[in-house]
FINUDO-754786 format. One record per atom (N, C-alpha, C, O, CB): x, y negated, z negated; residue number from 1; atom name. Coordinates in steps of 0.2 Angstrom, whole numbers. Each point is the difference from the previous one (the first is absolute). Glycine has a CB too. Example, Ala and Ser with C-alpha at 12.3 -4.5 7.8 and 13.67 -1.06 7.14 Angstrom:
% FINUDO-754786
NODE,66,28,-39,1,N
NODE,-4,-6,0,1,CA
NODE,4,-6,0,1,C
NODE,5,1,-3,1,O
NODE,-14,5,-3,1,CB
NODE,7,-11,10,2,N
NODE,4,-6,-1,2,CA
NODE,-4,-5,-3,2,C
NODE,3,-6,-1,2,O
NODE,3,9,11,2,CB
% end
This chain:
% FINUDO-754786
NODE,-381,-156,-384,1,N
NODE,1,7,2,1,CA
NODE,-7,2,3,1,C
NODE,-5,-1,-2,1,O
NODE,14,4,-6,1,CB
NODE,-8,0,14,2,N
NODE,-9,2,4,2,CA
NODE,-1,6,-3,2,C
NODE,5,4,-1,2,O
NODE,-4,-8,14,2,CB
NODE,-7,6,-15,3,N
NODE,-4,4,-1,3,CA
NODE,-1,4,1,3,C
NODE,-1,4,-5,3,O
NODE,-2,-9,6,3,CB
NODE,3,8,9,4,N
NODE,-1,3,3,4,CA
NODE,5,3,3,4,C
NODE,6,-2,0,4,O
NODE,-14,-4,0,4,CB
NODE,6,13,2,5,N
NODE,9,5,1,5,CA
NODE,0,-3,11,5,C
NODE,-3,-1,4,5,O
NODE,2,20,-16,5,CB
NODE,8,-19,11,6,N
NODE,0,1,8,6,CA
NODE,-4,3,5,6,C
NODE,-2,-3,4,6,O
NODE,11,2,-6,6,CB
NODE,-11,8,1,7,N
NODE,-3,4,3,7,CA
NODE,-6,-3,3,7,C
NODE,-1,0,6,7,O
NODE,6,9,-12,7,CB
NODE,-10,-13,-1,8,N
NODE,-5,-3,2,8,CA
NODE,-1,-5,3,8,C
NODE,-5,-1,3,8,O
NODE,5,5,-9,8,CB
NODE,8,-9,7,9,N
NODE,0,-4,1,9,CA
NODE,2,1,8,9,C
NODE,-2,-4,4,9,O
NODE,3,-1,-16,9,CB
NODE,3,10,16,10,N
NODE,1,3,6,10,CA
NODE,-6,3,3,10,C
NODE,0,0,6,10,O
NODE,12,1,-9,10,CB
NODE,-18,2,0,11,N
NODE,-6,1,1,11,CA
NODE,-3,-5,3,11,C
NODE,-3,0,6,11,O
NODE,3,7,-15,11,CB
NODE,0,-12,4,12,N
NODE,-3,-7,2,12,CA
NODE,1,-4,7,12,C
NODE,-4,-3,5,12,O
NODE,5,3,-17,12,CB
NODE,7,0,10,13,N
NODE,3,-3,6,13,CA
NODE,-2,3,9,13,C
NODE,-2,-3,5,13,O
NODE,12,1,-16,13,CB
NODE,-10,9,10,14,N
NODE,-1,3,6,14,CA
NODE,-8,2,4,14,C
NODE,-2,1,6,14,O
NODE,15,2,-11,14,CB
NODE,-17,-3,-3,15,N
NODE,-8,-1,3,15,CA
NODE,0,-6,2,15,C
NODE,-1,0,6,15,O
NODE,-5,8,-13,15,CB
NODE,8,-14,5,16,N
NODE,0,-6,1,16,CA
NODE,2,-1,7,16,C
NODE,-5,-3,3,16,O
NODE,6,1,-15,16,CB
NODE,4,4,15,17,N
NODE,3,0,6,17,CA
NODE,-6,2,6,17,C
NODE,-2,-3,4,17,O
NODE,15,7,-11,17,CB
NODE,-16,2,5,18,N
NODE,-5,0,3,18,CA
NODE,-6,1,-1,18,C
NODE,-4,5,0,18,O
NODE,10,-3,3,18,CB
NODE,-9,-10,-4,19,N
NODE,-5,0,-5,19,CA
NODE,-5,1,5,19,C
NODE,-6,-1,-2,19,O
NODE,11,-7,-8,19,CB
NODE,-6,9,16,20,N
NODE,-8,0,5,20,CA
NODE,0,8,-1,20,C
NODE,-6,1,-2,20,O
NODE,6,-12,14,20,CB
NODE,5,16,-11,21,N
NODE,1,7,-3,21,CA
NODE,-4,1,-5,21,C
NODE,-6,3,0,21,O
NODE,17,-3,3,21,CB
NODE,-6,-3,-9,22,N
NODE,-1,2,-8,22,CA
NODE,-5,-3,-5,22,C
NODE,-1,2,-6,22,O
NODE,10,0,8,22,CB
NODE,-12,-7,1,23,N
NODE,-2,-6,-4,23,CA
NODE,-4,4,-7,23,C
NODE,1,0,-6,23,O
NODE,-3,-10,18,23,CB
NODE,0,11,-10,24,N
NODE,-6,6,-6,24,CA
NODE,5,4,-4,24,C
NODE,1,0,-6,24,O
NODE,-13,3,15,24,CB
NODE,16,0,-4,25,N
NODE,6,4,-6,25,CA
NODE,1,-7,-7,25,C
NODE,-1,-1,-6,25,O
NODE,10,9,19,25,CB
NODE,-5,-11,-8,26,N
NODE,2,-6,-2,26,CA
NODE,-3,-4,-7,26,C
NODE,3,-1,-5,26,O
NODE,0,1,17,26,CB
NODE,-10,-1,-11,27,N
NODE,-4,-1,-5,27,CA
NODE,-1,3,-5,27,C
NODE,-1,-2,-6,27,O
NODE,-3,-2,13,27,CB
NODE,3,9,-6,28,N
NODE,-1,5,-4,28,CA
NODE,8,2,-5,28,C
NODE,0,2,-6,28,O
NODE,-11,1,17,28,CB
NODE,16,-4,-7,29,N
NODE,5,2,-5,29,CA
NODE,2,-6,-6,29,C
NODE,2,1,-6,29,O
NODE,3,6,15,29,CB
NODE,-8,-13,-4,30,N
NODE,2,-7,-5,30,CA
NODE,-6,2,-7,30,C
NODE,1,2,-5,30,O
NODE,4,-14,17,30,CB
NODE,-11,12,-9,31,N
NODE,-5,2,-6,31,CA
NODE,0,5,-5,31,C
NODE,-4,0,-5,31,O
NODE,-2,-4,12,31,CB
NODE,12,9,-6,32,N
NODE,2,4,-6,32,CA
NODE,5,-1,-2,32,C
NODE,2,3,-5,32,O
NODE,-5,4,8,32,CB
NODE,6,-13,-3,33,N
NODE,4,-2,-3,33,CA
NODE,0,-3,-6,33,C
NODE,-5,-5,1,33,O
NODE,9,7,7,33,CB
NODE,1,-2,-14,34,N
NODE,-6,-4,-5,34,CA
NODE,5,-7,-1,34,C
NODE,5,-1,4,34,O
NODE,-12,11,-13,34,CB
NODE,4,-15,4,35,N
NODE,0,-6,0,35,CA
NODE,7,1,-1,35,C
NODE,1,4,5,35,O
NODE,-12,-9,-10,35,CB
NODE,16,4,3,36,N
NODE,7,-1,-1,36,CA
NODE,2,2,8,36,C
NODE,2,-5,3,36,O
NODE,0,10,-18,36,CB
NODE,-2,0,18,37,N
NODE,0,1,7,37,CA
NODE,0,-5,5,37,C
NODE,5,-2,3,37,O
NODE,-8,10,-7,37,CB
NODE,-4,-10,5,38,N
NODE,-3,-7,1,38,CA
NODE,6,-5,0,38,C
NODE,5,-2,4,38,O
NODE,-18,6,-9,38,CB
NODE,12,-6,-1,39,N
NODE,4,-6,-3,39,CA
NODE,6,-1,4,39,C
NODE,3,-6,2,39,O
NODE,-7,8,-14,39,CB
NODE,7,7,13,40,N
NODE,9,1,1,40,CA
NODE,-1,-2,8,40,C
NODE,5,-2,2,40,O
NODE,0,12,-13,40,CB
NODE,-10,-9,15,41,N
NODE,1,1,7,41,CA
NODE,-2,-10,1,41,C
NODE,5,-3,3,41,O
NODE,-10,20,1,41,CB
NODE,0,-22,-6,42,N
NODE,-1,-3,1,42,CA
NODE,6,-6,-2,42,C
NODE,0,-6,3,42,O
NODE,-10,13,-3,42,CB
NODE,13,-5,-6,43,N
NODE,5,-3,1,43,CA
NODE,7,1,3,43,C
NODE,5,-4,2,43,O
NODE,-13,3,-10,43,CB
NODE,7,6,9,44,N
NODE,6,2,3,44,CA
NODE,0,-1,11,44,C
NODE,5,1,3,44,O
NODE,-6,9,-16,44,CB
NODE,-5,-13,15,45,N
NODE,-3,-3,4,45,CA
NODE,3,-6,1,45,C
NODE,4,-3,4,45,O
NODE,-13,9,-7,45,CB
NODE,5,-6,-5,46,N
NODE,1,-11,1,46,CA
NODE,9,-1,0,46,C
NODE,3,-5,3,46,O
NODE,-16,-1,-14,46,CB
NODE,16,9,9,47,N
NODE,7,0,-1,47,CA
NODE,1,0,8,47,C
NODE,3,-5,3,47,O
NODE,-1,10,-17,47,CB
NODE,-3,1,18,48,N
NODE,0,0,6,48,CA
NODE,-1,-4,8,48,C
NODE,2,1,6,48,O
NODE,-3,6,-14,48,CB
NODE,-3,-10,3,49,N
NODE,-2,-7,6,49,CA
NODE,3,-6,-3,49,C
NODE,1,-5,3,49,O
NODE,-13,10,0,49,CB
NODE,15,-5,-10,50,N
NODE,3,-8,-2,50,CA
NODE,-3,-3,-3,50,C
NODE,2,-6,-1,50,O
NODE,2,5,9,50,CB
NODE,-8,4,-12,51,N
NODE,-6,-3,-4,51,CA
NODE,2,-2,-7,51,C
NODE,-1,-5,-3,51,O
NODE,-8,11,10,51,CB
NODE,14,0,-9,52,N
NODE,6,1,-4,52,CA
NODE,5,2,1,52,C
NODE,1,3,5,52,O
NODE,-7,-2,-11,52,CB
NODE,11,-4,1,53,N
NODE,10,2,3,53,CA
NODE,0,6,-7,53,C
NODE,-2,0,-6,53,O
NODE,10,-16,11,53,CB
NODE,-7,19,-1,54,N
NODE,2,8,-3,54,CA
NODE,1,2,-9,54,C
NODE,-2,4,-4,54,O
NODE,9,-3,17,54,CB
NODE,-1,-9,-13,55,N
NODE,0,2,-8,55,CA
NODE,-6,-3,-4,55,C
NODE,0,0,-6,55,O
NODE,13,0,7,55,CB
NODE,-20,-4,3,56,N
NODE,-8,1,-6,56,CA
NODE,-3,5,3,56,C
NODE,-6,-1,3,56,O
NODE,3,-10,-7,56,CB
NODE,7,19,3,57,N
NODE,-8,5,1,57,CA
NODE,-1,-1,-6,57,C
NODE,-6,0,1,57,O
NODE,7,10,7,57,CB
NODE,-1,-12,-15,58,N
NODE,-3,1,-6,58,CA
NODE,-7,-5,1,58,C
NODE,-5,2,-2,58,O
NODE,17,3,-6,58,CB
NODE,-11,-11,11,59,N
NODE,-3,-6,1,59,CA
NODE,-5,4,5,59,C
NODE,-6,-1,-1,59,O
NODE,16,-9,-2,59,CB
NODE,-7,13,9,60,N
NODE,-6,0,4,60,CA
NODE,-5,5,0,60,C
NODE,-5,1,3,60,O
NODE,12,-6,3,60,CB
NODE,-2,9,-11,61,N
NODE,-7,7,-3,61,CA
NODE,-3,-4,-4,61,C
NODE,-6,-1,3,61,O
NODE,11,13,-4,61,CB
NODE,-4,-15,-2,62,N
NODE,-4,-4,-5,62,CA
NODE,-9,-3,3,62,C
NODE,-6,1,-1,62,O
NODE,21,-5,-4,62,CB
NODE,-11,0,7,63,N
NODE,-4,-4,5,63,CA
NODE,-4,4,7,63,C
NODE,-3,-3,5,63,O
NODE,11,-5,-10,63,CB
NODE,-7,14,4,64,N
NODE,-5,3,6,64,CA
NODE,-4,6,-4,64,C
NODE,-5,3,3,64,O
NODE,14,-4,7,64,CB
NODE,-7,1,-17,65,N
NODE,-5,1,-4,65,CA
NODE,-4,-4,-3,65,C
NODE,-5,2,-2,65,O
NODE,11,5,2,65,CB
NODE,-5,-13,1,66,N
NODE,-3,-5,-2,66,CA
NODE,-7,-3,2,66,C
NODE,-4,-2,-3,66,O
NODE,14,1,2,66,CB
NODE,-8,3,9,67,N
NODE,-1,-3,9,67,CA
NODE,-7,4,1,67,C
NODE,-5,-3,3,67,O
NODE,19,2,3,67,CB
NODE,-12,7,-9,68,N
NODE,-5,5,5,68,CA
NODE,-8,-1,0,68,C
NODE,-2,2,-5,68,O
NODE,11,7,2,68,CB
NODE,-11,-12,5,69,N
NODE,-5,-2,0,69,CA
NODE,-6,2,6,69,C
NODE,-6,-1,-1,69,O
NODE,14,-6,-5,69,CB
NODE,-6,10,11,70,N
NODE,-4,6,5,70,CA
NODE,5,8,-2,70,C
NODE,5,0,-3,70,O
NODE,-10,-13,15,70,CB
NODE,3,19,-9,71,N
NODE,1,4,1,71,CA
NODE,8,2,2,71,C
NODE,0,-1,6,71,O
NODE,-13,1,-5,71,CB
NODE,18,2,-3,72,N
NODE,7,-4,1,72,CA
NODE,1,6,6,72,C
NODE,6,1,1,72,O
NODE,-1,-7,-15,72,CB
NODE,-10,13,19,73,N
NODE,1,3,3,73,CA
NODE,-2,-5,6,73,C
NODE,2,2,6,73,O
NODE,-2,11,-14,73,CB
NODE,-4,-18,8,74,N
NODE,-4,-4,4,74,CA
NODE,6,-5,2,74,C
NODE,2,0,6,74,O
NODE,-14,1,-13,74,CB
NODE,15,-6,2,75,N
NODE,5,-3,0,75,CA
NODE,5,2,5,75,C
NODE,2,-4,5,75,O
NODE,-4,2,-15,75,CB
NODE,5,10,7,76,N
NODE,7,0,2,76,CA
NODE,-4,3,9,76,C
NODE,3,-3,5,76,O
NODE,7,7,-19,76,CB
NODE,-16,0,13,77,N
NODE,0,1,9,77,CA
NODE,-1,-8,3,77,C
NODE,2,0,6,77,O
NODE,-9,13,-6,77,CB
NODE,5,-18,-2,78,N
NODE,0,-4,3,78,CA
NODE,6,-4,3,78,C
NODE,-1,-5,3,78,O
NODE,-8,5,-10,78,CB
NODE,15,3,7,79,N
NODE,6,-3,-1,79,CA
NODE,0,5,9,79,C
NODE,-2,5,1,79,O
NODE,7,-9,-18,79,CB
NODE,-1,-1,21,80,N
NODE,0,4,6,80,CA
NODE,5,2,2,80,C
NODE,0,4,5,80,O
NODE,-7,-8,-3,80,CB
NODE,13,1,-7,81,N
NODE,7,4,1,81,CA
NODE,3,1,-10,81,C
NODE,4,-2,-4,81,O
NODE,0,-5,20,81,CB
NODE,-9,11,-16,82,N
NODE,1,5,-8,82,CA
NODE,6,3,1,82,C
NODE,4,0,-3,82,O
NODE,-16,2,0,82,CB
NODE,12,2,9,83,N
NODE,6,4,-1,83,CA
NODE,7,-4,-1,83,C
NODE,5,1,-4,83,O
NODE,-11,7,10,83,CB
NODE,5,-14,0,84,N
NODE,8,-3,-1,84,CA
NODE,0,-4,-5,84,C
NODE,6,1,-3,84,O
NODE,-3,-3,15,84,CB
NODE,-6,-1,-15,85,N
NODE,0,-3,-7,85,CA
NODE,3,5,-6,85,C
NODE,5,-2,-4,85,O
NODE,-16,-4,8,85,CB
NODE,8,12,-4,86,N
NODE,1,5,-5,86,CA
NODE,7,0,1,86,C
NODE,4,-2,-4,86,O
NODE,-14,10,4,86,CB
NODE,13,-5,7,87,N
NODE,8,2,0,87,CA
NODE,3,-8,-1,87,C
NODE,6,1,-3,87,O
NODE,-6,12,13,87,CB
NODE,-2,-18,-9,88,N
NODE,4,-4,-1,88,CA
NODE,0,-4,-7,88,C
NODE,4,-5,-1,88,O
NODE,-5,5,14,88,CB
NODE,-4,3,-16,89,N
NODE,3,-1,-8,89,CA
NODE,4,7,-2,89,C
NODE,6,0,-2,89,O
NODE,-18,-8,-2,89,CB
NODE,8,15,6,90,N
NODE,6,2,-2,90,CA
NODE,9,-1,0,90,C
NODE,5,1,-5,90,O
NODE,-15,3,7,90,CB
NODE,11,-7,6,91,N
NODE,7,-2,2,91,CA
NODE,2,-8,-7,91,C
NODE,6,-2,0,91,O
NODE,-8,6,18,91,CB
NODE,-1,-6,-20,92,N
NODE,-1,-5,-2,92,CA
NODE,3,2,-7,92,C
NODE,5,-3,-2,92,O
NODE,-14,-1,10,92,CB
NODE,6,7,-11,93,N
NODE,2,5,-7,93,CA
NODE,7,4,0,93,C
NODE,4,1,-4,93,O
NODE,-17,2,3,93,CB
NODE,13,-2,7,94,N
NODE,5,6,1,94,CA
NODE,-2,7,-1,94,C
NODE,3,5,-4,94,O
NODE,5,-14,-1,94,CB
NODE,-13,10,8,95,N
NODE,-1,4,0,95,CA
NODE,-3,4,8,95,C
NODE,1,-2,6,95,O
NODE,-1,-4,-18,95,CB
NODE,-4,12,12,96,N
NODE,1,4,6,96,CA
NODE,-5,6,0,96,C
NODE,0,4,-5,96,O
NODE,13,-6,5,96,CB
NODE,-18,1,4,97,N
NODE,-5,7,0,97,CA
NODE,1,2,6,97,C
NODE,-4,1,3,97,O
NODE,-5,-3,-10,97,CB
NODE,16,2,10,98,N
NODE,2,2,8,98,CA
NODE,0,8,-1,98,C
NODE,-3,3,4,98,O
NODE,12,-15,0,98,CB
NODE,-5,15,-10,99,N
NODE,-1,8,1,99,CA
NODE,-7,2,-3,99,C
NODE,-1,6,2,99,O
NODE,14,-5,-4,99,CB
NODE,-17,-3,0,100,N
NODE,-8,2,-2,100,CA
NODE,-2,0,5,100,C
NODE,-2,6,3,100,O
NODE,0,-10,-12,100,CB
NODE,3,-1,13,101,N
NODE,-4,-1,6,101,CA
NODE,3,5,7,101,C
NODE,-2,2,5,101,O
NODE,-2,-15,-11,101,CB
NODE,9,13,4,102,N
NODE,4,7,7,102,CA
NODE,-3,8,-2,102,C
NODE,-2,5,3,102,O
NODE,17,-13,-3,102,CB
NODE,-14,7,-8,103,N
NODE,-4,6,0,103,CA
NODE,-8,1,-1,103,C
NODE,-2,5,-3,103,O
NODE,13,-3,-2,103,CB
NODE,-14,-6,7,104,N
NODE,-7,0,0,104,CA
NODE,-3,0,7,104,C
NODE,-6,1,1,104,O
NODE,5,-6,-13,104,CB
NODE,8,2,17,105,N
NODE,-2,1,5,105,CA
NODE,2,7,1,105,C
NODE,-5,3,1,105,O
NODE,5,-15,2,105,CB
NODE,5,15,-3,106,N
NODE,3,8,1,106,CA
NODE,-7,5,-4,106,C
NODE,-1,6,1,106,O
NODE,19,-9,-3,106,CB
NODE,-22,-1,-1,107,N
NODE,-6,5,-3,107,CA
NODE,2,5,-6,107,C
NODE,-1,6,0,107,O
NODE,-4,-7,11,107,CB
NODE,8,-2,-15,108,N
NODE,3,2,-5,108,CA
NODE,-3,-4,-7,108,C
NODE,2,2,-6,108,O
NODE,8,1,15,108,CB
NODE,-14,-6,-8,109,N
NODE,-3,-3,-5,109,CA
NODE,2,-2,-6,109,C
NODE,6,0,0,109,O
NODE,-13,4,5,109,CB
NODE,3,-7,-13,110,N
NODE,5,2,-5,110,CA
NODE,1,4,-3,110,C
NODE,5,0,-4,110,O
NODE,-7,-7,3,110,CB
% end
């Protein structure tokens, strides 16, 4: 189970979207987030790109707490499509930060 609430995770996704914009937002939200958070977006990533099949998120949180080994706000900006990764483990789970993110674009925030 991830960690992290959607809201964060549509936050993420859409600074990500415009990361030449946001990037410092960006950084800055990942660096308030604590370790379990971390863990839940990184893995939830790797699941997004294929790194894991959806039914080892317990395996891939595991192992990205394992992993962490540089600054995990460093890692995930390093990634240059963080966002499609994110939504495509979400889709992956069966899951959806499509209304978080409709309402954080309408500026309705959490």
């Amino acid at each position: 189970m991830l960690e992290i609430s959607m809201d964060k995770i549509a936050s993420i996704v859409l600074m990500s979207r415009e990361r030449e914009r946001a990037e410092g937002e960006l950084r800055s939200f990942l660096e308030n987030l604590n370790e379990d958070e971390l863990v839940s977006l990184v893995a939830l990533m790797w699941i997004g790109r294929e790194s894991y099949d959806p039914e080892d998120l317990d395996e891939a949180m595991r192992m990205a707490r394992e992993e962490a080994h540089i600054p995990t706000a460093d890692y995930l900006m390093g990634s240059p499509h963080l966002s499609d990764h994110l939504e495509n483990g979400l889709d992956a789970l069966g899951l959806s930060a499509q209304d978080e993110e409709d309402e954080l674009m309408r500026g309705g925030g959490g």
